[in-house]
N, C-alpha and C positions, 0 to 999 in steps of 0.2 A: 269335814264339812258338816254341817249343822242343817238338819230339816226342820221343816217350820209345818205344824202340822197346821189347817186350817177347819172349821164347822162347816157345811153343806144346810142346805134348809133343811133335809127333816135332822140336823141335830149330831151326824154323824161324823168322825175326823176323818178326812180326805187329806193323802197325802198330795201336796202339790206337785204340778207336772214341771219338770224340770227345765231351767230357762237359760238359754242357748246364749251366752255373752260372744258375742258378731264384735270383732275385732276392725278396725276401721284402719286399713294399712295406708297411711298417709308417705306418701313418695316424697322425699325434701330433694328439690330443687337446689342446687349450688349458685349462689347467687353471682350475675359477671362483674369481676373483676377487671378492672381501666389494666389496660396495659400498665398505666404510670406507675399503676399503686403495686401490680404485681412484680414489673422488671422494666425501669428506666432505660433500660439499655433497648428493647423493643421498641419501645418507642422512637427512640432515636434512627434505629436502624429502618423505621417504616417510615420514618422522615424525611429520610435520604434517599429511598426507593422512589418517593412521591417526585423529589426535585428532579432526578435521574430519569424516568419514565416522561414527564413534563420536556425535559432538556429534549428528548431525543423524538419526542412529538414533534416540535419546533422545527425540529432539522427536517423530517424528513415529510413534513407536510407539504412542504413549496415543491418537491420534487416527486408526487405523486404518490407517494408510498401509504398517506395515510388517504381514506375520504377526507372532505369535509362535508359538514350535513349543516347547511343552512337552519338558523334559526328562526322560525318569524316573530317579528318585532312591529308595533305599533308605528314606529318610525315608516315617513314615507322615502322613498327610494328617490333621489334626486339624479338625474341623467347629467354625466357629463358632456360640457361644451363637447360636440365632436368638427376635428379637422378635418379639410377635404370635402370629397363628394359623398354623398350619403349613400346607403347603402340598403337594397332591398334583401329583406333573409327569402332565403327558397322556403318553398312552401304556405308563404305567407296569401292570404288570400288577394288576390287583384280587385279594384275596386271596380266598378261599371261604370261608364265615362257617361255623362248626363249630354244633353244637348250643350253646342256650341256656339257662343254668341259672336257673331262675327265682327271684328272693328276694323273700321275704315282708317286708318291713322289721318290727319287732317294735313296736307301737302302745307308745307312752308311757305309763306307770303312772300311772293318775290320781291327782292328791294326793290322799289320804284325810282328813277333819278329823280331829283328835281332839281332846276335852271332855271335863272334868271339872263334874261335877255332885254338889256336897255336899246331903246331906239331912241341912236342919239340926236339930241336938242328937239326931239317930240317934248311937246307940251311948254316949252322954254321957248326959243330961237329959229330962225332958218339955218344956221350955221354958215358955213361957208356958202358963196353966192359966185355965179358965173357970170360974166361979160351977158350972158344971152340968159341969165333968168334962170338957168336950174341952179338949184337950192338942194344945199346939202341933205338938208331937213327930209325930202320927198325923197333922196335915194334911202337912207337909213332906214327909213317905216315901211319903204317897197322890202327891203331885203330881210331884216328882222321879221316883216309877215311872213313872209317864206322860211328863216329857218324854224319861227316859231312850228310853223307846221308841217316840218319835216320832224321834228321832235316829238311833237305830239304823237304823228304817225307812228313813231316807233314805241309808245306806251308812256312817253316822259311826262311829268308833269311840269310844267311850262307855265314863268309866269311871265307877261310882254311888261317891259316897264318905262313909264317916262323919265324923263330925262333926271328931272328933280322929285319920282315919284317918290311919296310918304312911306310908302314900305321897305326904300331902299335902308331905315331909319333899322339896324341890328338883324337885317336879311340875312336869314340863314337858308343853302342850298349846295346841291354836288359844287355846281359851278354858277360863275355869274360872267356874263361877257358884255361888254358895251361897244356897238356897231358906230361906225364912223367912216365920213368917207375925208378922203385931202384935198386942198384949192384947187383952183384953177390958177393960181401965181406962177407956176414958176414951167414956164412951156417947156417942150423935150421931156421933163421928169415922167419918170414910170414907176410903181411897184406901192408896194403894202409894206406895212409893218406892225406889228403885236408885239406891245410888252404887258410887262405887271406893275405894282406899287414899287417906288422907289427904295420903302422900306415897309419889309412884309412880315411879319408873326410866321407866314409858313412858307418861307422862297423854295423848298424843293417841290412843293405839289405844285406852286405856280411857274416854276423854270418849266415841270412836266407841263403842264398846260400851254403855254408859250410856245414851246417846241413842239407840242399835238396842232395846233393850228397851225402855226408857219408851217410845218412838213406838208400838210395836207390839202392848205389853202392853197402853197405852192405848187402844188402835182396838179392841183384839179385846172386854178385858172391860168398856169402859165407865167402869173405875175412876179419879178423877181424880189427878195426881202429886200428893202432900202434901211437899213438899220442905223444911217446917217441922219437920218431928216427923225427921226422921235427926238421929242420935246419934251421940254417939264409939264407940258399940258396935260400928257398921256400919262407920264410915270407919276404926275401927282395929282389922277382925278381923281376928283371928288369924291366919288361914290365907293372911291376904292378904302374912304377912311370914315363911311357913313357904315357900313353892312359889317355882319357880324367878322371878327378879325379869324375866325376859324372855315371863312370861307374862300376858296380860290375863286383867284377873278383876275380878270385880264381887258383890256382895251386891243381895239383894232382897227385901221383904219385900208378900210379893202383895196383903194387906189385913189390916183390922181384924178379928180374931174372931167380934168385937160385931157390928156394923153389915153388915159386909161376910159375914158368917157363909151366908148363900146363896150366893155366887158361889163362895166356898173349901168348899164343902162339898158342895153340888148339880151345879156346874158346875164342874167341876174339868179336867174336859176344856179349857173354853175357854181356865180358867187355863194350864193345860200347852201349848197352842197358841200364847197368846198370847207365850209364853218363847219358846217353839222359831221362831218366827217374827222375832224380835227377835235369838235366836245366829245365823239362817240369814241376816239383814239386814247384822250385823257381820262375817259369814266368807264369804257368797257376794255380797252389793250386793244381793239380792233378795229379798222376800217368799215364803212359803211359795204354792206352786200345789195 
């Protein structure tokens, strides 16, 4: 080794002080090596572990063995349809009931009947005429006053109608009836009869009606049916082919002039009973209380 002598300021050689070479131990790192590049076969065999591990996930997650740990996700959660009754979890807080508004529900509007009542050959004719002057005419308008306001009484609404009145022009109602009384021709004769149109759009409602009057006219005044003596006058009035076709209607002629002249004339009430008890049989199922 070689010294290097060096001058000092006054002039003198000064030997240098000796300089310490510090060795700088640098550690080398092994750089990592890919599986691939080191041994193919590692690679494979950690491929196989991955699928196998994965496989055995699958199986045994549905049966509890594994957790599962929900992930959260921006997606919102969508509730399915649920069947049945619903269902409150325990624990859940109850809510505090606010005041309660009470509702009345509004009662259903009762059906009201409504009837048509002709007083027959009012407004038209006297109709049949007696030896002594009673006039058909003046028994039909006494007796139609009266059921009309038996009807009434019972909440119906009730229209009186003449003979050829303009409304009978597509009358629609429960019922329609047309009051009549029979001659004074034919002495001895006694009894009433009710039919319907000859040819009717509705023959079961009006056979029902037919037979709600007869039954009941009969109990009340006593009068027997004389089903002989109906005419083509009755099965093909008028008014039976003026008024709406969807309505029942019927003619009636309550008795004889002659014969039956007490009952239509003294008792008139029972007559007008006995009707109003015969339309309440066809439109309610029941007799008069």
């Amino acid at each position: 080794m070689q010294l290097k002598l060096r001058l000092n300021g006054a002039g003198e050689c000064v030997e240098p002080a000796p300089v310490r070479k510090t060795m700088s131990k640098t550690v080398s790192r092994p750089k990592a090596v890919a599986p691939s590049e080191s041994d193919p076969w590692a690679a494979g065999l950690l491929l196989r572990g991955l699928v196998v591990l994965a496989a055995a996930l699958a199986l045994l997650a549905p049966l509890g063995f594994v957790p599962i740990i929900p992930v959260a996700t921006g997606a919102v959660a969508v509730a399915e349809p649920q069947s049945g009754p619903a269902l409150i979890p325990l624990g859940a807080s109850t809510p505090t009931p606010g005041p309660l508004a009470l509702v009345n529900p509004a009662p259903a509007a009762p059906h009201v009947m409504r009837v048509g009542i002709v007083a027959g050959h009012v407004g038209s004719d006297s109709g049949a005429v007696c030896p002594d002057g009673l006039q058909e005419v003046q028994l039909n308008s006494q007796i139609a006053d009266l059921v009309v306001g038996m009807l009434r009484a019972r909440g119906w609404n009730v229209d009186l109608l003449e003979e050829f009145d303009e409304r009978l022009t597509g009358y629609q109602a429960n019922a329609l009836l047309s009051i009549h009384a029979d001659s004074c021709v034919y002495e001895g004769k006694t009894g009433f009869k009710v039919t319907r149109a000859e040819s009717s759009y509705i023959p079961g409602s009006e056979d029902m009606l037919v037979s709600c009057l007869s039954r009941y006219y009969n109990a009340r005044t006593g009068l027997p049916f004389d089903a002989n003596t109906i005419t083509f006058d009755m099965t093909r009035y008028h008014a039976f082919y003026e008024i709406n076709q969807n309505t029942p209607a019927a003619i009636i002629e309550t008795g004889f002039m002659l014969d039956d002249r007490e009952v239509l004339v003294e008792r008139q009430d029972v007559v007008a009973l006995g009707i109003v008890e015969g339309l309440v049989c066809f439109l309610e199922g029941e007799p008069v209380r």
